[in-house]
N, C-alpha and C positions, 0 to 999 in steps of 0.2 A: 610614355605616350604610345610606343609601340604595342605594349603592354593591352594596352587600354585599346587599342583600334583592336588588334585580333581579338580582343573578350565581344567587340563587337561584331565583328565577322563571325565568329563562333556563334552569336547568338539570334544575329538574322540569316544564318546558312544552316542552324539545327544542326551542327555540327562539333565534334569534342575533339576533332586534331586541328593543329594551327591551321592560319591560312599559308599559303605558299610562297615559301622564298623568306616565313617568318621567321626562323630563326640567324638566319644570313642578315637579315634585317635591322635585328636587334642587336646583332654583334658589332655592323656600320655603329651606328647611334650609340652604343658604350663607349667605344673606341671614337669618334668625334667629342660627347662629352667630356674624356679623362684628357683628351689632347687639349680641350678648351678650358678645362678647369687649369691643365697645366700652366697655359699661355695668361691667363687673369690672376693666379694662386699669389704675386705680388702684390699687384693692386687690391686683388678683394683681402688681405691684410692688413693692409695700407687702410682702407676704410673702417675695416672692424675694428680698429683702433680706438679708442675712446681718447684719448689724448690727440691725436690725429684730428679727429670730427671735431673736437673743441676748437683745435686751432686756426679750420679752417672758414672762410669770410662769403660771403653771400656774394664778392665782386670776383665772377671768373680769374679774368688777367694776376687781380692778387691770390684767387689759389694754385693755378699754375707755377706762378711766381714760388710762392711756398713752399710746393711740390718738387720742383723741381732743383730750389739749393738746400731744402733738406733732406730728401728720399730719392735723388738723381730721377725722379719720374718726368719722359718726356710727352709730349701733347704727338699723338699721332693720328692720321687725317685718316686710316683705312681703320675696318672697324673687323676683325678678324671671326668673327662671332657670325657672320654674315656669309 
């Protein structure tokens, strides 16, 4: 995304060097996404499961339930992505 705003700056400023503070920028946002990939890299497993997704039921309470005495996953109220 960062990517993608300076192609746009670059192209409403007629200009062919980044904009400013862009590559300081982009080093933020690599470094948040791998720390965020890190913190999910259980659960987005846990889903890409194909044996997982079968087992799991259209009533919350009972996937929690599921989740939680088979894969130790707990229900947590803050959402870290944010």
């Amino acid at each position: 995304m960062v990517d993608f705003a300076n192609d746009i700056y670059m192209a409403l400023h007629k200009k062919q060097e980044n904009f400013p503070g862009f590559t300081e920028r982009r080093n933020e946002v690599l470094a948040r996404l791998e720390k965020l990939q890190d913190q999910s890299s259980d659960i987005m497993n846990l889903i890409q499961d194909p044996n997982v997704i079968q087992q799991l039921k259209q009533d919350k309470l009972a996937n929690i339930t599921f989740l939680t005495e088979n894969y130790n996953v707990r229900e947590k109220k803050e959402n870290p992505s944010f």
